[in-house]
N, C-alpha and C positions, 0 to 999 in steps of 0.2 A: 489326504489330510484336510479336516473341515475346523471351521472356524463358526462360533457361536456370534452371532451378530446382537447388539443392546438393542432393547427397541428402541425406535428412533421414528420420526414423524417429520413432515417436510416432503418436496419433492425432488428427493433425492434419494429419501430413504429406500430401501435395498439396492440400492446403488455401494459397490465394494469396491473399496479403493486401497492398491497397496503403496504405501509412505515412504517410498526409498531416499527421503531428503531429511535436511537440514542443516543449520542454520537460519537462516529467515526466507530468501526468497521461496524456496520449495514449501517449507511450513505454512507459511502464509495461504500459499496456492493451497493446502490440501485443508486448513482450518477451513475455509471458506465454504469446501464441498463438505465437511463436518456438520457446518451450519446452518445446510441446508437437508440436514439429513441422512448424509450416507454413512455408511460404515467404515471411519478409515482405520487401519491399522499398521502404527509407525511401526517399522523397521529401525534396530538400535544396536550398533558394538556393542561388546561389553563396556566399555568406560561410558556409552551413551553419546549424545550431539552432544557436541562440543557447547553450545549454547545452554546445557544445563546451568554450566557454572559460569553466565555472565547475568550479573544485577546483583542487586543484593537477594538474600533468599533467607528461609527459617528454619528449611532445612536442606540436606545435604543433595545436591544435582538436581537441586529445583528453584535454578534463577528466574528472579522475574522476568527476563528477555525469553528464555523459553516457557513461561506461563500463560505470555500473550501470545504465542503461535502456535499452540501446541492442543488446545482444550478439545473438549470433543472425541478426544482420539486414544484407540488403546497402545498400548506399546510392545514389542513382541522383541528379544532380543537373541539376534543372529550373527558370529562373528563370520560374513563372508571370504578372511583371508582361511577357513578352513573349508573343505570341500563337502562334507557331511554335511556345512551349515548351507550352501550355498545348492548344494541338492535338494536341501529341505525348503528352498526357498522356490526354487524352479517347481518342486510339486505342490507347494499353494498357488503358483497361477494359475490355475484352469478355475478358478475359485473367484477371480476376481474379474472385474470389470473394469478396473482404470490402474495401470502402474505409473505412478508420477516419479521418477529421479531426478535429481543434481549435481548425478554421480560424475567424472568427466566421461567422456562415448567410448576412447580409449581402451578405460578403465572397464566399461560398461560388456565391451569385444573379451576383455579377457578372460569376465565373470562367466559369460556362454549365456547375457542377458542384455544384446544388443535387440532392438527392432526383430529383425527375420528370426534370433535365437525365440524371442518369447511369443510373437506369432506364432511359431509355429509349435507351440506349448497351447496358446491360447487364442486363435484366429479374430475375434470379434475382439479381442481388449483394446480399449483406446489405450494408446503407449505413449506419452508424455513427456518428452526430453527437456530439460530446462539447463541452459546453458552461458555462459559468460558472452559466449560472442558465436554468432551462427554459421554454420556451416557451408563450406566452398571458400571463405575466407582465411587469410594467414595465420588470423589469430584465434581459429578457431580450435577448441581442445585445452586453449589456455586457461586458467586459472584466472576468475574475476572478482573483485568485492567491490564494496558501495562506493567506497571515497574514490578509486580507479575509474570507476564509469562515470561519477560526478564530472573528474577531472578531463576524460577522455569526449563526452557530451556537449563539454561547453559548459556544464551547468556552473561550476566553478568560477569560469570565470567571467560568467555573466555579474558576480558579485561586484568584479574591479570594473566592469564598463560602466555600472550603475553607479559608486562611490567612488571609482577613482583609488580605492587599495587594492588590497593584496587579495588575489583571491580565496574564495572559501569555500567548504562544504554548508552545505545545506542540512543544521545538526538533527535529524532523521535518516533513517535508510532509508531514503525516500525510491532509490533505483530495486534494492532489495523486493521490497514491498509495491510498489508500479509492476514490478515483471510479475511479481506474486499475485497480485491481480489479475493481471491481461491473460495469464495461465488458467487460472480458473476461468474464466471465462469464454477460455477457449475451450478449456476442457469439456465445459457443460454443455456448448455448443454441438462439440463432439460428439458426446453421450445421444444427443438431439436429431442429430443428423441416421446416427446407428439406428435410432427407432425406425426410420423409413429405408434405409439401406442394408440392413444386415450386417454390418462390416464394419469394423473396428478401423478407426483411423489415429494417424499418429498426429499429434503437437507437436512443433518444435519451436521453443519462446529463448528467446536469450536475451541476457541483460543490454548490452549494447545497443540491439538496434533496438530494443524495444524505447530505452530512455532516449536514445537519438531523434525517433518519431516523436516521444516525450514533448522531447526542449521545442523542436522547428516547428512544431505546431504552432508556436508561440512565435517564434522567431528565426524563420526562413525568409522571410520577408519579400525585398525585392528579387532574391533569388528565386521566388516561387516562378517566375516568369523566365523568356528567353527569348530573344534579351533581355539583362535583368532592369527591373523596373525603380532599381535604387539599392538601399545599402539592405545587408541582413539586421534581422531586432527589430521588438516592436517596441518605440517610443513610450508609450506610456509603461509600459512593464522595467523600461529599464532608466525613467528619470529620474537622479540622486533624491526627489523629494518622492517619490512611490514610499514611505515608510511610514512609521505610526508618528504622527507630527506631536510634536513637544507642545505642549498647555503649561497655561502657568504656574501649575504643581506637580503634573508629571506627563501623563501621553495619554494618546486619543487614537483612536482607529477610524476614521472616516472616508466614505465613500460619497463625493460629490458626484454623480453619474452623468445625469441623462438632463434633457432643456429644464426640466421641470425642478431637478433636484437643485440645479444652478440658480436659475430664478427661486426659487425657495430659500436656499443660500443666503442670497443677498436681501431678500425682504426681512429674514431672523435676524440677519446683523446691522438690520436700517439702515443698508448701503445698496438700496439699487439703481442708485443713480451711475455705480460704477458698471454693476451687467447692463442697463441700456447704453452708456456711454463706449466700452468696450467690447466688439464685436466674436473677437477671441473666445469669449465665455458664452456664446448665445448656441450655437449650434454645435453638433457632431464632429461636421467636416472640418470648422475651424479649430474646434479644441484637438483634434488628433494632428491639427499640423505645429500646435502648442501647447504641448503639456508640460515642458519643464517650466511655461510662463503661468500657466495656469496653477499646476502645483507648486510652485515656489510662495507662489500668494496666498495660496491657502495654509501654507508654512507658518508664512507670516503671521496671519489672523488670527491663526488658534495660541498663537503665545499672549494672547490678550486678553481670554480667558481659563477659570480654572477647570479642571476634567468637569468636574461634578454639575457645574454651567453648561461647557458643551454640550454632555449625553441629556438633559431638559431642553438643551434648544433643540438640535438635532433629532433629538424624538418627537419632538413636536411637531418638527417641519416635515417627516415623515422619511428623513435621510438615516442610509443606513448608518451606522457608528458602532463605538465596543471601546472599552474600558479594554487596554491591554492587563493581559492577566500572566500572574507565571502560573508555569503548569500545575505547583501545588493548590492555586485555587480554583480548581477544577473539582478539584473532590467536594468541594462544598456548592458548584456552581446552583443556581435554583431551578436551572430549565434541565439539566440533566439528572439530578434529583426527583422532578416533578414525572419523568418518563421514565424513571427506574433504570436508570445506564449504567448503573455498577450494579453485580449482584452480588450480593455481600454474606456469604457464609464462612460455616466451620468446618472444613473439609476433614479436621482430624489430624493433619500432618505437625501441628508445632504451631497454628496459628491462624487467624483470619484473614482471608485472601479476598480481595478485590477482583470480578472478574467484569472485562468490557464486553458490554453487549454492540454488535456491532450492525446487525438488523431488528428492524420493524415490520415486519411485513405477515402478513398469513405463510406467503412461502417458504418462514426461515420455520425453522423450527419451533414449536412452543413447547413444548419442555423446556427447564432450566437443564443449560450447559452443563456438562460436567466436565471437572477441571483435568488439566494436563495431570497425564500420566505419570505414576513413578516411573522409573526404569525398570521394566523387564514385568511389569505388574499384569499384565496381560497370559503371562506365559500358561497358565492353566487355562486360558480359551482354546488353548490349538490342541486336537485332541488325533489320533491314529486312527 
C-alpha cells in the first residue's frame, strides 16, 4: 500500500511521518515536522480526535483547538479496534520513516504495534513514544493531562508561593505543548542521527518528567547543590510584585533589568538621587538578594503615572515595556500584521479561517500551509 505524498518544500520534505496521536501534546509534535516539510499523515477513528469538537467551529468536527494542531496534515481514517483496519495499518509501515503515538504502550502491545512489533515491520523507522509519565516508574502507563501535570510539577502551586492564594493552573496547555515541543525535537534529532547510522531509533518523551525538567530549571535552586546551598525557587520569579504593575489607568508590563536599565529608571523619573543613595538597585548581586524590595517600588511608582506616560518614558530610556493586551487584540496587533502572522484565507468549508504561522526561517516551509484536515479527507490517497 503506497501513499501519494503533496509536494512539500523544507527540510524535511520526504521525510514520512505516521500521526498515531491526539489531542494536543502528540499533534503539536507532528505539526511541527509538518512545517517543516514532511509528509504526515494523521491516523483517525471513525468519530475522529476527540479535539475536533473542542472550540468553537463553522463547521461540523472542525474545532478551533484541533485547527491549531492539526494543519499541514492529511487524514486517513482507521478503526484499530477492528483487525482488517489494524492490518491495514501494519502494511503502511515500511512506507514510512517516523511513527509518532500517544497511544498508552499497553494499549500499543495489544495492537501488535509495540517498539520490536513495528521494527521489525520497518528496521530504520524512528518510533516515537509519547507518554504521561516515563517508563520504569509506578506511574507509568497511566493516563496524563495538562492540569494533572501542572499540579504534579509544582507548577501550580508556584502561583500560592508568589500571591499567597490558592493555587492555579497556568490558563494554556502549557505541559501539553512543552512535551509537544521537546518530541519534535527530538525526533528530528533522530531523523539526524539515522543519516550517519543507518538505524532507526526510538523516543521516548513523557509529559511528567519533561515539565518537571520544565519548572526546576527555574527553580531547583539551593537543592541544585549537596549540601543544599539554601531553599528551592528562584526569588525574582516568585516575588508577589513579578506581575504587570497597575498605572494610573490601567497596567504596564515592564522589565527594569540590568545596571543600565536601573540607572536609566531613575534619571526618566528625575529620582536618581534614590539609585545613588540606595545600593540595593546599583548591581546584580544586590538586587538578586532584593527583589521583593526592588520590585515592590517599582509597584509603587508606576501608580503615578498613566499607561500611555509610561510606554513614552520607558521607550525612550530604552527599557523593555508592553501595554498588557487581551488576547483579542492580537489580531489587530501592528508587529504581527506587519510580518504577515496570520494567513488569512477561504478554505471553502463554511468560512474564513485564521491560520498561525509559527516559523520564519528559510527552513520552514515556504509554501502556504494548508489547513487541517477534514476527517477521513485523505482516504483516496491510499491506493493498493
Amino acid at each position: 500500500m503506497t501513499h501519494r505524498a503533496p509536494d512539500t518544500t523544507g527540510p524535511l520534505a520526504g521525510v514520512r511521518v505516521l500521526d498515531l496521536t491526539s489531542v494536543i501534546m502528540g499533534p503539536v509534535c507532528t505539526q511541527i515536522l509538518a512545517d517543516y516539510g514532511a509528509t504526515v499523515v494523521k491516523i483517525e477513528p471513525p468519530d475522529g480526535d476527540v479535539m475536533r469538537h473542542a472550540g468553537n467551529k463553522r463547521a461540523p468536527g472542525m474545532g478551533s483547538m484541533f485547527l491549531h494542531a492539526n494543519q499541514g496534515k492529511s487524514s486517513v481514517v482507521l478503526d484499530l479496534k477492528q483487525e482488517e483496519d489494524v492490518r491495514t495499518l501494519r502494511e503502511m509501515l515500511p512506507g514510512f520513516d517516523v511513527l509518532v503515538h500517544n497511544v498508552r504502550p499497553q494499549a500499543m502491545r495489544r495492537l501488535g504495534l509495540d517498539e520490536a512489533a513495528v521494527r521489525g515491520l520497518n528496521p530504520s523507522i524512528i518510533y516515537v513514544e509519547l507518554t504521561g509519565y516515563a517508563e520504569g516508574g509506578p506511574l507509568h502507563g497511566r493516563a496524563a493531562y495538562d492540569d494533572v501535570i501542572q499540579a504534579q510539577t509544582g507548577l501550580a502551586e508556584l502561583f500560592s508561593r508568589q500571591t499567597g492564594g490558592a493555587p492555579q493552573y497556568v490558563p494554556t496547555l502549557i505541559a501539553d505543548r512543552v512535551t509537544g515541543l521537546t518530541a519534535a525535537h527530538a525526533t528530528i534529532a533522530a531523523l539526524f542521527a539515522r543519516k550517519s547510522t543507518g538505524h532507526g531509533d526510538t523516543v521516548r518523551v513523557s509529559m511528567f518528567e519533561t515539565m518537571a525538567a520544565f519548572v526546576l530549571a527555574d527553580h531547583l535552586g539551593g537543592a541544585s547543590f549537596e549540601p543544599s546551598a539554601g531553599a528551592m525557587g528562584y526569588s525574582r520569579l516568585l516575588t508577589p510584585h513579578r506581575k504587570p504593575y497597575r498605572t494610573r489607568d490601567g497596567y504596564i508590563a515592564a522589565v527594569v533589568y540590568n545596571d543600565k536599565h536601573w540607572k536609566s529608571f531613575f534619571e526618566a523619573i528625575d529620582d536618581l538621587a534614590t539609585f545613588e543613595r540606595d545600593s540595593r538597585f546599583q548591581t546584580a548581586p544586590a538586587r538578586a538578594e532584593n527583589y521583593d524590595v526592588i520590585y515592590g517600588h517599582l509597584s509603587q511608582v508606576m501608580l503615578t503615572r498613566t499607561t500611555d506616560a509610561w510606554v513614552a518614558l520607558l521607550e525612550a530610556a530604552d527599557i523593555p515595556c508592553a501595554r498588557v493586551n487581551r488576547v483579542e487584540d492580537l489580531l489587530e496587533d501592528a508587529q504581527l500584521r506587519a510580518v504577515g502572522f496570520f494567513d488569512q484565507r477561504d478554505f471553502g468549508d463554511g468560512g474564513q479561517r485564521r491560520i498561525v504561522s509559527r516559523f520564519r526561517s528559510p527552513a520552514a516551509r515556504n509554501n502556504l500551509a494548508t489547513p487541517a484536515p477534514m476527517l477521513g479527507q485523505s482516504a483516496g490517497e491510499l491506493e493498493e
